[in-house]
C-alpha positions as CSV (number, residue, x, y, z in Angstrom):
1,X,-13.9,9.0,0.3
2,X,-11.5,6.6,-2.2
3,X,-9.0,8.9,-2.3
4,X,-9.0,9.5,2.1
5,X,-8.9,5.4,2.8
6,X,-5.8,4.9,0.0
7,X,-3.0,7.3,0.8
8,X,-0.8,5.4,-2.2
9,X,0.6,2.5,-3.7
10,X,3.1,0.7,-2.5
11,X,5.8,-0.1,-5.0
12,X,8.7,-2.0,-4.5
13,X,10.6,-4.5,-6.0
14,X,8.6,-7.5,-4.1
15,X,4.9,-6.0,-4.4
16,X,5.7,-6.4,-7.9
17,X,6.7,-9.4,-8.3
18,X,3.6,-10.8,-6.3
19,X,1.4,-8.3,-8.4
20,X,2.5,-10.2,-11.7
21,X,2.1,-13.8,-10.2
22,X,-1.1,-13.6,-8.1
23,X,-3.3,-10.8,-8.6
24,X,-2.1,-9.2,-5.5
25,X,-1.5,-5.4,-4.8
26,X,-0.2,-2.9,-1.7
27,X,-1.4,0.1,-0.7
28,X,-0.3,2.5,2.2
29,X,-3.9,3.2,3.8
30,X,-5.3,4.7,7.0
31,X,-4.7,3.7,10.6
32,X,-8.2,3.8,11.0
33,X,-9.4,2.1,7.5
34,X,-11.0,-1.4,8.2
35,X,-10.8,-4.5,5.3
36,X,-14.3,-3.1,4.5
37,X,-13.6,0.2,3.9
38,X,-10.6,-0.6,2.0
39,X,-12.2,-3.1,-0.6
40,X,-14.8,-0.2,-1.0
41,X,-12.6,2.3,-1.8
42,X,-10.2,0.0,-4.4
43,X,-13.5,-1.3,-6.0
44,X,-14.8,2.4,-6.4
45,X,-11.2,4.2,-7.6
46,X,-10.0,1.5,-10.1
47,X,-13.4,0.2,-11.2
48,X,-11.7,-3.6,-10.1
49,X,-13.7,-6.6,-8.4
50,X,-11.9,-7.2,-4.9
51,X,-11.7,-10.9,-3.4
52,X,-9.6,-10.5,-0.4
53,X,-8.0,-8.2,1.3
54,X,-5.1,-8.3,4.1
55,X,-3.4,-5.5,6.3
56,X,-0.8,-5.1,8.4
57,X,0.4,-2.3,10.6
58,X,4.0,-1.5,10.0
59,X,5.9,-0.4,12.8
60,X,8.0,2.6,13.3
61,X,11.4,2.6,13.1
62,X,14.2,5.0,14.5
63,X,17.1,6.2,12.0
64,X,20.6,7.2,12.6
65,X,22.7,9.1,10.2
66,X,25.8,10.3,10.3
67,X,26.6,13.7,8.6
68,X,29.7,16.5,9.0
69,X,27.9,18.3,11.9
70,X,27.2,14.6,14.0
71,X,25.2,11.9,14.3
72,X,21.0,12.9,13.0
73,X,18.9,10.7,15.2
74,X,15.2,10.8,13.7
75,X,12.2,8.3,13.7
76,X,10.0,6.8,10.5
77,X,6.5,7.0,11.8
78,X,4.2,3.4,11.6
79,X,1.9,3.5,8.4
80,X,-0.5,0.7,7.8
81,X,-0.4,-1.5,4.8
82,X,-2.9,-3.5,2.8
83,X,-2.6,-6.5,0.2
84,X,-5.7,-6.5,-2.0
85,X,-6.1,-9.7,-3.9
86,X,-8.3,-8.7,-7.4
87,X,-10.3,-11.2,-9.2
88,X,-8.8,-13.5,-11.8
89,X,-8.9,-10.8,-14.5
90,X,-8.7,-7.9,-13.5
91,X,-5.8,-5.5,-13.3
92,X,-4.5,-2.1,-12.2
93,X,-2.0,-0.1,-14.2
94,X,-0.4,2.8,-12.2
95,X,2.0,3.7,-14.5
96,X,-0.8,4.1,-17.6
97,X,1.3,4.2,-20.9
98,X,4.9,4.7,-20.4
């Protein structure tokens, strides 16, 4: 059920930097997923106590390229987006031992 509520983490340059200062990390989830379901699921894959958890729905956007044979016109679909906030001392480590 985890691994149908958390599509995947979400890492850029600024979830990182609030990961290291307040406990806080993204995940790309479900359009349907409630707060609920989503604590659940992070509490059950990463074995992590949850204390808050925000989402957002991020909106689609439409692209233009340019390219040889014209202009590409495309769209990047909406996703929705949730910031869990982990207990002071706990951790996750998606990148294991690199």
């Amino acid at each position: 059920m985890a691994k149908n509520i958390l599509i995947k983490p979400l890492i850029t340059e600024k979830t990182e930097n609030i990961s290291e200062d307040g406990g806080k990390y993204t995940f790309v989830v479900d359009k349907k997923a409630n707060k609920l379901e989503v604590r659940k699921a992070v509490e059950d894959m990463y074995s992590v106590s949850v204390e808050a958890v925000n989402t957002m729905i991020v909106p689609g956007k439409s692209k233009v390229r340019n390219t040889r044979s014209g202009v590409q016109k495309g769209r990047k679909s909406s996703y929705k987006k949730a910031i869990v906030t982990l207990s002071p001392g706990d951790e996750i480590d998606f990148f294991g031992d690199l």
